[in-house]
N, C-alpha and C positions, 0 to 999 in steps of 0.2 A: 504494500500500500504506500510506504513511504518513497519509494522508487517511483510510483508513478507522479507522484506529487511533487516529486523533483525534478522529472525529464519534463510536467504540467511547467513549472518555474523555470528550466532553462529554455524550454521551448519559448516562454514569454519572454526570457529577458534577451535572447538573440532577435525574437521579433522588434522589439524595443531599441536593442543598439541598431538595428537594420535600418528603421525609420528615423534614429539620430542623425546616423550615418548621412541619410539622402539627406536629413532637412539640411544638415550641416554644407552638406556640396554642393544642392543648391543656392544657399546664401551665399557662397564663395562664389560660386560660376556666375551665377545669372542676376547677385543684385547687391555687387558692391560690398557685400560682408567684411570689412577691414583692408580695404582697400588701400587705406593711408599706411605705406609702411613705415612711416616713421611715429606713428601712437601705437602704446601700445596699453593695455587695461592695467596689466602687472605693473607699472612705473615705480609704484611703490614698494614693489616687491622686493627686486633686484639690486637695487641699493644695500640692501638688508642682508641678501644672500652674500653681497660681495662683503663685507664688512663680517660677516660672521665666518666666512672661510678665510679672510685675511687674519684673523683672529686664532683660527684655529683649522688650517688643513685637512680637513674630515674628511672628503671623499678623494674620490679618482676623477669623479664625473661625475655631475646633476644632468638629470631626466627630468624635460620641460615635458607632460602628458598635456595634451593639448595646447600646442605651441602658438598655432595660427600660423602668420606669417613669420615666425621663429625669431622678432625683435630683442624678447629676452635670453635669446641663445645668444643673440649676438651680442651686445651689453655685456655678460658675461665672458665669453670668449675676449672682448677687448679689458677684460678684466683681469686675464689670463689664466679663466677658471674655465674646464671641460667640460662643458655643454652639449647637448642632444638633443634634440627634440621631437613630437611623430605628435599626429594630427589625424583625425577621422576623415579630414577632408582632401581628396588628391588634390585639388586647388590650394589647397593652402600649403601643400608642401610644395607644391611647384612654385610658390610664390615665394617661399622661406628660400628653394633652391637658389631661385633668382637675384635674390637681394642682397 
C-alpha cells in the first residue's frame, strides 16, 4: 500500500517539475524572463557568500540551483570563488553560456 502511494507522489511530483520546467522556458524564450543580464535578484546575496569564504575557505565550489542567467556565478568567479550553476531553463543556460 505504501509503495503505491509513493510511485501516486512521484508520479505527481515529476508531473509538477515537468510543468515548472515549460513554464520556466517559456518565460525565458518567448517573454523576456530576465532578460537584463546585468540584474540580478540575489544582489544581496553574493556579497555575503564572498565575505564568508574570504573569511573562511569552506568549499571547493558553490552550486548556484537555479542560476538564470548565471550573474551570481559570475560575481563570484570574479571573486575568485568556484562557481557553477544549472537552470530548468535551456534559455537560460544558453544565456549564462553567453554572457
Amino acid at each position: 500500500m505504501w509503495y503505491n502511494t509513493l510511485l501516486v507522489a512521484q508520479a505527481a511530483a515529476a508531473s509538477s517539475h515537468h510543468a515548472a520546467a515549460e513554464l520556466y522556458e517559456d518565460l525565458y524564450a518567448h517573454h523576456g524572463y530576465h532578460s537584463d543580464l546585468k540584474l540580478t535578484h540575489a544582489a544581496g546575496i553574493w556579497p555575503i557568500v564572498v565575505a564568508e569564504h574570504k573569511k573562511n575557505p569552506f568549499t571547493r565550489g558553490i552550486l548556484d540551483v537555479g542560476c538564470s542567467h548565471g550573474k551570481v556565478v559570475e560575481k563570484l568567479w570574479h571573486n575568485q570563488i568556484n562557481a557553477f550553476g544549472v537552470d530548468i531553463s535551456p534559455t537560460a543556460v544558453k544565456m549564462a553560456d553567453a554572457a
